[in-house]
DSSP file (Angstrom, degrees, kcal/mol; ACC not computed):
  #  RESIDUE AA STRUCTURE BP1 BP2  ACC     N-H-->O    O-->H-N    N-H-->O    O-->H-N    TCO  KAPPA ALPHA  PHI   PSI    X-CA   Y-CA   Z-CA
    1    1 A X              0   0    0      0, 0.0     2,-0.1     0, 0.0    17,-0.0   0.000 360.0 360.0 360.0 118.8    0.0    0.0    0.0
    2    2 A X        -     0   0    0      1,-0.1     2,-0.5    37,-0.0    17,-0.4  -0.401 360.0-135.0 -59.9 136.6    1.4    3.4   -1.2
    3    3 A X        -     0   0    0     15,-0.1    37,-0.2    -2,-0.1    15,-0.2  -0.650  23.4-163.9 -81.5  67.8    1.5    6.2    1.1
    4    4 A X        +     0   0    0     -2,-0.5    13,-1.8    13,-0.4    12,-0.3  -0.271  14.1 174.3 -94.4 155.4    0.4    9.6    0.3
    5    5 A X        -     0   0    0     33,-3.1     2,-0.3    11,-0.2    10,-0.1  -0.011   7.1-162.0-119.3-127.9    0.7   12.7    1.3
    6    6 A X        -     0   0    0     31,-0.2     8,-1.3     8,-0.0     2,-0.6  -0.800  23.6-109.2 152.4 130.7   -0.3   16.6    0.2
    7    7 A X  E     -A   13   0A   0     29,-4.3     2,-0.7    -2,-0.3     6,-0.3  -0.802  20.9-169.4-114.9 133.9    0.3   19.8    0.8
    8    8 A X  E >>  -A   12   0A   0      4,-3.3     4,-5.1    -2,-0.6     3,-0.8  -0.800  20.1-148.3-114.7 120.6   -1.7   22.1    2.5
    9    9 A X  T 34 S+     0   0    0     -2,-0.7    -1,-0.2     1,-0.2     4,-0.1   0.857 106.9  30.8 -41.1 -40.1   -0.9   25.9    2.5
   10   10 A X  T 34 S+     0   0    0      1,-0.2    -1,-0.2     2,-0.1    63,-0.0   0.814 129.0  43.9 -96.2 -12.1   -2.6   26.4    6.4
   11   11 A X  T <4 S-     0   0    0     -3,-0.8     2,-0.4     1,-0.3    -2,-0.2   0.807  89.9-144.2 -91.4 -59.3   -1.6   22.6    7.5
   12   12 A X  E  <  -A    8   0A   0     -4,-5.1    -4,-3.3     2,-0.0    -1,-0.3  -0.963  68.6   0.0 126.0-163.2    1.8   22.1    6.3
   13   13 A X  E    S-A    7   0A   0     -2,-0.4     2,-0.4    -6,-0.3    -6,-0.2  -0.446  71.5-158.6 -53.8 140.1    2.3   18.1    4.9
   14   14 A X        -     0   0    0     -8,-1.3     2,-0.3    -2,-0.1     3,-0.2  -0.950  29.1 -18.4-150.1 125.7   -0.6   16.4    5.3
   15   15 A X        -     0   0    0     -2,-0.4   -10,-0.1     1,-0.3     2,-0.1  -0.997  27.3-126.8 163.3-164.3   -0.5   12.6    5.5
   16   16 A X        +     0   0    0     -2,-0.3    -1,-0.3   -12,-0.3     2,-0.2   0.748  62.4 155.0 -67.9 147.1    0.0    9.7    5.4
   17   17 A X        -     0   0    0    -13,-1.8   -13,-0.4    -3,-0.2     2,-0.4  -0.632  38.9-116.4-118.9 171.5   -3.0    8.8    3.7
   18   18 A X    >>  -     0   0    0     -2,-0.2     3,-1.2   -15,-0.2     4,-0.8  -0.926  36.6-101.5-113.0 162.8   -4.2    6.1    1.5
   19   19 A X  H >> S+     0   0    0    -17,-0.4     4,-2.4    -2,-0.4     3,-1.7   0.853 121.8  51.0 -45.5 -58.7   -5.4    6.4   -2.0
   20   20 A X  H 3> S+     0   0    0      2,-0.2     4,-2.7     1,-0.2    -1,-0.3   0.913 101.3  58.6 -46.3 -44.0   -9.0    6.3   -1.1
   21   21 A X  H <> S+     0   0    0     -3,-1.2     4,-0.5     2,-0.2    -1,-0.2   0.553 110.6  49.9 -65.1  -0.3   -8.6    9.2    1.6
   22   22 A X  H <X S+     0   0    0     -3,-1.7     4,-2.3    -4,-0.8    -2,-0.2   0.884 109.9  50.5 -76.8 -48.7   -7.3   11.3   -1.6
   23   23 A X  H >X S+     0   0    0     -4,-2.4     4,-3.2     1,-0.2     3,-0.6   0.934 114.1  36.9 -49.7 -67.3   -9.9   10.3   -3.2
   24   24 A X  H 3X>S+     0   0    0     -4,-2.7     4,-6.1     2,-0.2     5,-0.5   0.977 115.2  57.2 -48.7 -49.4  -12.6   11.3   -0.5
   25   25 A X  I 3<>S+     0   0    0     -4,-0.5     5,-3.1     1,-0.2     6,-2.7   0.851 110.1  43.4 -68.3 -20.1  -10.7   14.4    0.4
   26   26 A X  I X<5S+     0   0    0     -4,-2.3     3,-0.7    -3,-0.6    37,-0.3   0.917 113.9  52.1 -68.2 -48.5  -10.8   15.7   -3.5
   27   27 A X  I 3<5S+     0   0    0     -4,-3.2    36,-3.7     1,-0.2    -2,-0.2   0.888 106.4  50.2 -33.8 -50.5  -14.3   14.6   -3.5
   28   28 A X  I 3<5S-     0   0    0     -4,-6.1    -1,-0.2    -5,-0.2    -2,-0.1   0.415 110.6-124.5 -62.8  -2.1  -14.7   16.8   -0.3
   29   29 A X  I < <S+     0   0    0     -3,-0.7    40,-1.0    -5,-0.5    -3,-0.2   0.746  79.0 130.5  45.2  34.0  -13.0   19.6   -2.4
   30   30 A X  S   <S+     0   0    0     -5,-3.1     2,-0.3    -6,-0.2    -4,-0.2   0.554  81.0  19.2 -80.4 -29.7  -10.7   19.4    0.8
   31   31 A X  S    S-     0   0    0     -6,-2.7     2,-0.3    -5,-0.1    38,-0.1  -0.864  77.7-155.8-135.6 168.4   -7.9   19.3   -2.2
   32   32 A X    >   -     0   0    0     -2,-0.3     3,-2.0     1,-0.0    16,-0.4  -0.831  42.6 -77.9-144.2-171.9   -7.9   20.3   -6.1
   33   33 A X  T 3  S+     0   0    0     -2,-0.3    16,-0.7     1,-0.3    17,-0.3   0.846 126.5  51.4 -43.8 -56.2   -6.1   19.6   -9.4
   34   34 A X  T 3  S+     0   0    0     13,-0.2     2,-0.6    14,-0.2    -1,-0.3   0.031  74.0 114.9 -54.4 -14.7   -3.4   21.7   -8.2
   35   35 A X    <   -     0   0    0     -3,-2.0    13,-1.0    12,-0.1   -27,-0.1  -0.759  64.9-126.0 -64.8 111.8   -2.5   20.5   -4.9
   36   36 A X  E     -B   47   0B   0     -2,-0.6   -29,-4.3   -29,-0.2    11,-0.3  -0.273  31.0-177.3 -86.8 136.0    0.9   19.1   -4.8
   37   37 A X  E     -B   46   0B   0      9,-3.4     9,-0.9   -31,-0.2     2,-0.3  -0.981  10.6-167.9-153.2 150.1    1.3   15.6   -3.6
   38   38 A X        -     0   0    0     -2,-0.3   -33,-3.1     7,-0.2     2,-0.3  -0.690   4.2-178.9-127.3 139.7    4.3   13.2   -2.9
   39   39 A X    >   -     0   0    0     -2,-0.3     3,-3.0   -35,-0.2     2,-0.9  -0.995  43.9 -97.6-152.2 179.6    4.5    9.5   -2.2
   40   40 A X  T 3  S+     0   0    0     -2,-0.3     3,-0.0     1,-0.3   -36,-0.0   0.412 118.3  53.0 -76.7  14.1    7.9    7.5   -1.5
   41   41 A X  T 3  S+     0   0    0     -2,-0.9     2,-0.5     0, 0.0    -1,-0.3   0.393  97.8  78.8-131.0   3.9    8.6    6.0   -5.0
   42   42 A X  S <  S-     0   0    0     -3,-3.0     3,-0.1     1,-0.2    -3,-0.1  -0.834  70.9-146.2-102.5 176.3    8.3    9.7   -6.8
   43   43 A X  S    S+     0   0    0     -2,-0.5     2,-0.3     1,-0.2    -1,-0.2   0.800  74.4  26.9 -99.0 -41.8   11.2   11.9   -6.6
   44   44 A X  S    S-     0   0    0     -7,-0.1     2,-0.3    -5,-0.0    -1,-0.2  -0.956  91.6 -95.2-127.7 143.9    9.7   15.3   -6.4
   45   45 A X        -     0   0    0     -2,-0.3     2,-0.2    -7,-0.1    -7,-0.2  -0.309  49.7-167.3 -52.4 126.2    6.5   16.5   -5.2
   46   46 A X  E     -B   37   0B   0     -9,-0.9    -9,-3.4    -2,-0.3     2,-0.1  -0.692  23.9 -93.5-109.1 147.1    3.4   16.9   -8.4
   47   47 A X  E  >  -B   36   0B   0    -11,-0.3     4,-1.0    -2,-0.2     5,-0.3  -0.367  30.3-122.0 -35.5 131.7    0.2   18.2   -8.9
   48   48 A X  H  > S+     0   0    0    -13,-1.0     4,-0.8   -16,-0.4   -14,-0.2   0.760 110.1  67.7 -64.1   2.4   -2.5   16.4   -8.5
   49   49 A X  H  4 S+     0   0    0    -16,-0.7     3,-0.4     2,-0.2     4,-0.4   0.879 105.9  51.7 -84.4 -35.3   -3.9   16.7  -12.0
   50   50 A X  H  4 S+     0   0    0     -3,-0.3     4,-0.2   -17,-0.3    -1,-0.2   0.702 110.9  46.8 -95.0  11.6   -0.5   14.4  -12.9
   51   51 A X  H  X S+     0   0    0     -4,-1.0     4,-1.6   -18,-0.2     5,-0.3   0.618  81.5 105.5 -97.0 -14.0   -1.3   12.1  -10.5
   52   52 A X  H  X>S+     0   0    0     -4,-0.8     4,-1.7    -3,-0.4     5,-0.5   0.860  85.6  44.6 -34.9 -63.2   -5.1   11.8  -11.6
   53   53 A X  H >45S+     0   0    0     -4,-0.4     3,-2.1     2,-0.3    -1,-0.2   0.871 113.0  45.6 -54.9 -58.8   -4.6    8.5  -13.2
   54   54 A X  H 345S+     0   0    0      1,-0.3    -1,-0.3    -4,-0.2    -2,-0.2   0.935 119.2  48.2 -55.5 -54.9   -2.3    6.7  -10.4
   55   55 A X  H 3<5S-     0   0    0     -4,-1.6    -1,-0.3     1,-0.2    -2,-0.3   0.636 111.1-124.3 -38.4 -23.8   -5.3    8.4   -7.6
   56   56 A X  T X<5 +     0   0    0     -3,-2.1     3,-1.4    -4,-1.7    -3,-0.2   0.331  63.8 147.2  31.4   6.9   -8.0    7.0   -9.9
   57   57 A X  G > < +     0   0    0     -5,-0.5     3,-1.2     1,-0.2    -4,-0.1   0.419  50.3  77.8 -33.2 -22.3   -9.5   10.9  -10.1
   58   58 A X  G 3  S+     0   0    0      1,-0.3    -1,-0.2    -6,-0.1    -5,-0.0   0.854  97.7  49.8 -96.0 -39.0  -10.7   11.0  -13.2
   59   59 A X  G <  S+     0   0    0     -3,-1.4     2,-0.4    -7,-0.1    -1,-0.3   0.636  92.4  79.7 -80.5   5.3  -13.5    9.0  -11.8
   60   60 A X    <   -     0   0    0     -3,-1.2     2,-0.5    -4,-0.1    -4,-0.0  -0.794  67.6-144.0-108.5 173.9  -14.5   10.8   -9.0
   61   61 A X        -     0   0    0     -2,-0.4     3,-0.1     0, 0.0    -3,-0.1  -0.884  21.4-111.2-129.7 108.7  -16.5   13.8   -9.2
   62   62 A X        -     0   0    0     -2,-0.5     2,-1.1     1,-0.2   -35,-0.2  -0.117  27.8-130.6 -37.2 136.6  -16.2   17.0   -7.0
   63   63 A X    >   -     0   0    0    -36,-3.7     3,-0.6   -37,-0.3    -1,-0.2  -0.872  27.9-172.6-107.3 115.2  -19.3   17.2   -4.7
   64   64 A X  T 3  S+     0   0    0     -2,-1.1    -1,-0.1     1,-0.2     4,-0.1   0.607  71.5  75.9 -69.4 -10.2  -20.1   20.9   -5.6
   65   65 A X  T 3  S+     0   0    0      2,-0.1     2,-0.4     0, 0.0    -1,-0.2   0.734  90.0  80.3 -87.9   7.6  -23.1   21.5   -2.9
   66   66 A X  S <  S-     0   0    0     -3,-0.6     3,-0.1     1,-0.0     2,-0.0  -0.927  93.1-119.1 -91.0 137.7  -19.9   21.6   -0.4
   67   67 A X        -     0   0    0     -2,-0.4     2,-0.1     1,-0.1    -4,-0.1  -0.183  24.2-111.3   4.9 112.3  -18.2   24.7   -0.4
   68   68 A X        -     0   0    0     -4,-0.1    -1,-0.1     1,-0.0   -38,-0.1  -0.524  53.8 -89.0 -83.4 159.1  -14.5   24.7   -1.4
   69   69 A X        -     0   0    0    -40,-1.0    -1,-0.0    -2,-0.1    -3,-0.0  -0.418  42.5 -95.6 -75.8 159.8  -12.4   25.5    1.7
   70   70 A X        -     0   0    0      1,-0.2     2,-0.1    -3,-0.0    -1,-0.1  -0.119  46.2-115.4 -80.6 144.0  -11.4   29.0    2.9
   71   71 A X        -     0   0    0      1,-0.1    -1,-0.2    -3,-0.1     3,-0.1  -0.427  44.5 -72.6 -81.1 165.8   -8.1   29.9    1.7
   72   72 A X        -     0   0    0      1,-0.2    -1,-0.1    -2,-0.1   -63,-0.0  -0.174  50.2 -93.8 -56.7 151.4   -5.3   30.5    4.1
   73   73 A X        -     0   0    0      1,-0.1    -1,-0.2    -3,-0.1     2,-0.1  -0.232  44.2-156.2 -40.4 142.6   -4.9   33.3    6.4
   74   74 A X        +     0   0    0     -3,-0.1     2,-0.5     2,-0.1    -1,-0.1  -0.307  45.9 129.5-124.7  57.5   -2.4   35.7    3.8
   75   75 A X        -     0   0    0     -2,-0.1     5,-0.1     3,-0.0    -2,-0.1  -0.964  54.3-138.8-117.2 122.6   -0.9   37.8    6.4
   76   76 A X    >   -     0   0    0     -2,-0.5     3,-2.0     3,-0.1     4,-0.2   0.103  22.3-112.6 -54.5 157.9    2.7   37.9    6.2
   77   77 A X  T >> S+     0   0    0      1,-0.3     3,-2.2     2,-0.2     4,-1.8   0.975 112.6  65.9 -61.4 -39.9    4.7   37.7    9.6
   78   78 A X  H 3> S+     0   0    0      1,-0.3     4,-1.0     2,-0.2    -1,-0.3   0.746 106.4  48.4 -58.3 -26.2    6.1   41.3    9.5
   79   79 A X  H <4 S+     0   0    0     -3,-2.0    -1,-0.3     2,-0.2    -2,-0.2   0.365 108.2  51.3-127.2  23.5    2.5   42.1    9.9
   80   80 A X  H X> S+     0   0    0     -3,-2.2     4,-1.0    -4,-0.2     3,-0.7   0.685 114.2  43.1 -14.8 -83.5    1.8   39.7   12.7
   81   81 A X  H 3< S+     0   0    0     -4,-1.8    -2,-0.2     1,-0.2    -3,-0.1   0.741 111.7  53.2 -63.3 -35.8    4.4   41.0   14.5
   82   82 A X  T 3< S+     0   0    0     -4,-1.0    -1,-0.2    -5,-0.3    -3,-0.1   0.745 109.9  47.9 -83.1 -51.3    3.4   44.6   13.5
   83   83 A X  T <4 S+     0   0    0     -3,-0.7    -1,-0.3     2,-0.1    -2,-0.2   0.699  89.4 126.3 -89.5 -21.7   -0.7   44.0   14.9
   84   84 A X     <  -     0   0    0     -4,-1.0     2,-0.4     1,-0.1    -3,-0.0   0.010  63.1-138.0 -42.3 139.9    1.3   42.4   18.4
   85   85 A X        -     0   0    0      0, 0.0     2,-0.4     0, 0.0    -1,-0.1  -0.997  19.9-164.0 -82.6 130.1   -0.1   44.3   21.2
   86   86 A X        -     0   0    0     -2,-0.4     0, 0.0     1,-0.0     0, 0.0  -0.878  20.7-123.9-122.1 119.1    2.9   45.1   23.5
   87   87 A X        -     0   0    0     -2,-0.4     2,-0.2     1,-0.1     3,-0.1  -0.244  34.4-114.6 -69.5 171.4    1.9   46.2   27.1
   88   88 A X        -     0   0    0      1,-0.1     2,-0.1     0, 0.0    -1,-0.1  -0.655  33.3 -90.5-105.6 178.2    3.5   49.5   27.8
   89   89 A X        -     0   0    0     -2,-0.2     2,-0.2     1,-0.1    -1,-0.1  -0.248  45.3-108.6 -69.0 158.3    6.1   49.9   30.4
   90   90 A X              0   0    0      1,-0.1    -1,-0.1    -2,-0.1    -3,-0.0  -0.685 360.0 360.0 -96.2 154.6    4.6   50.8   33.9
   91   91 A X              0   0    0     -2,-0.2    -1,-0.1    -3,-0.1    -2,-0.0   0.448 360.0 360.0-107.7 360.0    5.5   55.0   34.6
């Protein structure tokens, strides 16, 4: 059994999974064409759209009455660090 994983911008690596829990989690529109994913016998991490075949994607079918998931937060650290509240010094 192959191991795969995926990467997810707010997660990090995400895995190991098995080929069916790719499956579900594209179904779930948890992941897309474009999600890069790695498993131990390719050498660099791929899209899924050039994995479709090995996943068996091309037969499942996005369930569209879910949502696709919220993108990541997009605030760089500098502007993290920036919103910090800092207590002031006591006078």
């Amino acid at each position: 059994m192959t191991d795969w994983y995926y990467h997810d911008p707010a997660e990090g690596r995400v895995g190991p999974l098995t080929a069916e829990q790719m499956r579900t989690r594209y179904r779930e529109r948890r992941i897309q064409r474009d999600t890069l994913a790695w498993h131990q016998d390719l050498r660099d991490w791929q899209s899924l759209e050039q994995l479709s075949e090995a996943l068996g994607l091309d037969e499942v079918r996005p369930d569209h009455s879910r949502p696709p998931p919220l993108p990541p937060a997009a605030r760089p650290a500098a502007d993290m660090a920036a919103a910090t509240v800092r207590p002031r010094p006591a006078a």
